[in-house]
C-alpha positions in Angstrom: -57.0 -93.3 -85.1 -58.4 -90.5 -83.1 -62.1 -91.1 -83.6 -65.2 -93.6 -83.8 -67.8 -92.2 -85.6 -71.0 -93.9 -83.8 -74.4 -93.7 -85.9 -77.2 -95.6 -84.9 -79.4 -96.8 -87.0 -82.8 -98.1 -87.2 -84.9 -99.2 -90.6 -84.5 -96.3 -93.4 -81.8 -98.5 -94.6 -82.0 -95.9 -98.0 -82.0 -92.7 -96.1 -78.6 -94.4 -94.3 -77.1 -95.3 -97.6 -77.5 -91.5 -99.3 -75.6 -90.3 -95.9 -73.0 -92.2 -95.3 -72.4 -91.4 -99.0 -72.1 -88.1 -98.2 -70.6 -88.5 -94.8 -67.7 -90.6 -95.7 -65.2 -88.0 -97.7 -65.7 -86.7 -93.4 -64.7 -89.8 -92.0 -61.2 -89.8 -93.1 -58.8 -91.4 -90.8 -61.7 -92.5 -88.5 -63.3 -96.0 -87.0 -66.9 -96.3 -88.5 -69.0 -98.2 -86.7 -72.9 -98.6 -87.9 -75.3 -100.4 -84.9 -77.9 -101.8 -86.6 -81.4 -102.0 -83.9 -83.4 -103.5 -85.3 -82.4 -107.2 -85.9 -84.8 -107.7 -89.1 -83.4 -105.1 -91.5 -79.9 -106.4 -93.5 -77.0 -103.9 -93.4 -76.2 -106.3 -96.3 -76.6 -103.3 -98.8 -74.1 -100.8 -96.2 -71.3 -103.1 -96.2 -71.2 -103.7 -99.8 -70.6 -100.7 -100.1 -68.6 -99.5 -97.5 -66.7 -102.2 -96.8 -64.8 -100.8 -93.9 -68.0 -99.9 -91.9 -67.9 -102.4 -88.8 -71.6 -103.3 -88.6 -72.8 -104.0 -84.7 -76.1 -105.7 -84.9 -78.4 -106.1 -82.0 -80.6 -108.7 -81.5 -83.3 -107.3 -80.5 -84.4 -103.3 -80.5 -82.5 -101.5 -77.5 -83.6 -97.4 -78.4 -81.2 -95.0 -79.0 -79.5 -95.2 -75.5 -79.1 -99.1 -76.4 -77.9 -98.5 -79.3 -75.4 -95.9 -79.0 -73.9 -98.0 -75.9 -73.4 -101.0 -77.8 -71.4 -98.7 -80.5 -69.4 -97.1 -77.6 -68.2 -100.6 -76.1 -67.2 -101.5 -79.7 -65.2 -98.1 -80.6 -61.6 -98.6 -80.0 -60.5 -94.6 -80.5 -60.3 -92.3 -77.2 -62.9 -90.2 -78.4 -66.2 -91.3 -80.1 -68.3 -89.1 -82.1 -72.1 -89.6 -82.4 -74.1 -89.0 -85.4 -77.5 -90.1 -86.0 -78.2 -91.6 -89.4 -80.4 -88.9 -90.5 -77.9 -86.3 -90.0 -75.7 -84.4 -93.1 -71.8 -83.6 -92.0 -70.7 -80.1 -93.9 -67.5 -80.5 -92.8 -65.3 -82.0 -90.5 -65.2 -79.9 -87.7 -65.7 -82.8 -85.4 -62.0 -83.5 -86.1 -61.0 -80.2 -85.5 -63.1 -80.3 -81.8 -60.5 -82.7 -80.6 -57.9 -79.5 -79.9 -60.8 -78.8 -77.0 -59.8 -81.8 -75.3 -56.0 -80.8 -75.6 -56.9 -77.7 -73.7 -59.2 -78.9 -71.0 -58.6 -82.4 -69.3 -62.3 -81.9 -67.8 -63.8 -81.6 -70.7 -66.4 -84.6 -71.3 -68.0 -83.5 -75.3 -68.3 -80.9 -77.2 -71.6 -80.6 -79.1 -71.9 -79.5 -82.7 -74.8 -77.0 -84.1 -77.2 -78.6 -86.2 -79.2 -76.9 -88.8 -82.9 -78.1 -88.7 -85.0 -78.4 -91.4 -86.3 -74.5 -91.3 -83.1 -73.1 -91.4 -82.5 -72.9 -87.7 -79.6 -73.3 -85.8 -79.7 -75.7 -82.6 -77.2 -78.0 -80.4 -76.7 -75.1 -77.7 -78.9 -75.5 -74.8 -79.6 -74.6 -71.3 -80.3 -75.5 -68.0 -81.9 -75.0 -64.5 -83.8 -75.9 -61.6 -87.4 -74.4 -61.0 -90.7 -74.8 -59.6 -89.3 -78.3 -58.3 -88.6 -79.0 -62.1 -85.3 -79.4 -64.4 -86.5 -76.9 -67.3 -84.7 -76.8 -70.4 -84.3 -74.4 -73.2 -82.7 -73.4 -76.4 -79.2 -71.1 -75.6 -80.1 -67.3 -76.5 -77.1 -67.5 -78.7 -74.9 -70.0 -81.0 -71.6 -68.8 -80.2 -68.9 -71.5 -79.0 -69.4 -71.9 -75.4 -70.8 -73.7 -72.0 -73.8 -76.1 -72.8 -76.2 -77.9 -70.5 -75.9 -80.7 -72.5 -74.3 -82.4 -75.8 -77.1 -83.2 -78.1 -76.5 -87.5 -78.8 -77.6 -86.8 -82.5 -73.9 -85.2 -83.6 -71.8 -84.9 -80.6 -68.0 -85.6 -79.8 -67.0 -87.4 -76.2 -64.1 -88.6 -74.8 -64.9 -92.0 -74.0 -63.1 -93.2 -71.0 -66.0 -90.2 -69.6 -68.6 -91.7 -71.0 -68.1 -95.2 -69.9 -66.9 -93.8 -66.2 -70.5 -92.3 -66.1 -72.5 -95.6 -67.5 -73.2 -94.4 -70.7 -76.5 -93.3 -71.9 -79.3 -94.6 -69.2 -81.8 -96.9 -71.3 -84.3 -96.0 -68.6 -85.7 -93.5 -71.6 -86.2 -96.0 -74.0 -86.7 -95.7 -77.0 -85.3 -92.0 -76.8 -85.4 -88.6 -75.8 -84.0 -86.9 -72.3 -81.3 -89.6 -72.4 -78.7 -86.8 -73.6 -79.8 -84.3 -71.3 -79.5 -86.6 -68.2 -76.1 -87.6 -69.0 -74.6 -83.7 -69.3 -76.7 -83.3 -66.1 -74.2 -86.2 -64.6 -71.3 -84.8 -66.3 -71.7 -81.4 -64.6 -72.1 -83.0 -61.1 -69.4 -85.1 -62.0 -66.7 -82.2 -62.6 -66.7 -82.2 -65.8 -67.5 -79.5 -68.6 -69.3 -79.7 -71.8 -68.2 -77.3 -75.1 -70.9 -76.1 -77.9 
């Protein structure tokens, strides 16, 4: 097993259900590992029906960054891949991004496009310093290439990098910025991040 699938997953218990249904033909020869955060909704009704899906439940509400740490220290593959609940898989490219880490030992994730809602395209991003600010800001293309960062929602990271740089910092509780801090310390760190 190359790969723990990490989804996070709070309330919506339905909207979880109709994806993973989805999801799972993807998951094929991967670790699924569901962290329930928010101690009073049952994943009763997920591992009926998935019986194979190891359920992490904390006990109490941790945010995303929480959450998505306590499915990290659980995964036991060399690369985890994270995928919020509300998220649709077409395909599973994620598998295939796992030739990128072949190719570049500095490589830390590689960050998969998203299609929102209104037909957009996202997931590539970038980057700089200004007017004593970090600004941030949509790539001008979606072509495979350098990103700032790799978007937490549906990204894949080698996880002996992850847990080197601490994770996702639960100072941004209960979410947001926590992705884009951690490519920031996987740049100054060395390493490289794929879109």
């Amino acid at each position: 097993m190359n790969i723990s699938v990490v989804i996070p997953a709070y309330k919506k218990t339905d909207q979880l259900l109709n994806n993973l249904e989805q999801n799972m033909p993807f998951f094929d020869g991967c670790e699924v590992i569901v962290v329930n955060d928010d101690p009073e909704t049952s994943m009763l009704p997920v591992k009926e029906k998935f019986p194979t899906i190891i359920i992490v439940k904390n006990t109490k509400n941790l945010g995303f960054a929480g959450a998505v740490n306590a499915g990290i220290q659980a995964a036991t593959a060399r690369h985890v891949f994270l995928l919020n609940s509300d998220v649709v898989l077409h395909d599973k490219s994620f598998q295939t991004a796992l030739q990128h880490f072949k190719k570049d030992t500095a490589l830390f994730a590689v960050g998969c496009a998203q299609q929102e809602k209104d037909g957009a395209t996202v997931g590539k991003n970038t980057i700089c310093w200004e007017d004593g600010f970090v600004q941030h800001s949509k790539a001008s293309n979606m072509k495979t290439g350098i990103t700032a960062w790799a978007e937490g929602g549906a990204s894949l990271f080698d996880k002996a990098k992850l847990i080197e740089l601490g994770m996702f910092n639960d100072i941004y509780s209960p979410f947001y910025w926590e992705d884009t801090d951690l490519g920031y310390r996987a740049w100054k760190h060395g390493y490289t991040i794929l879109f």
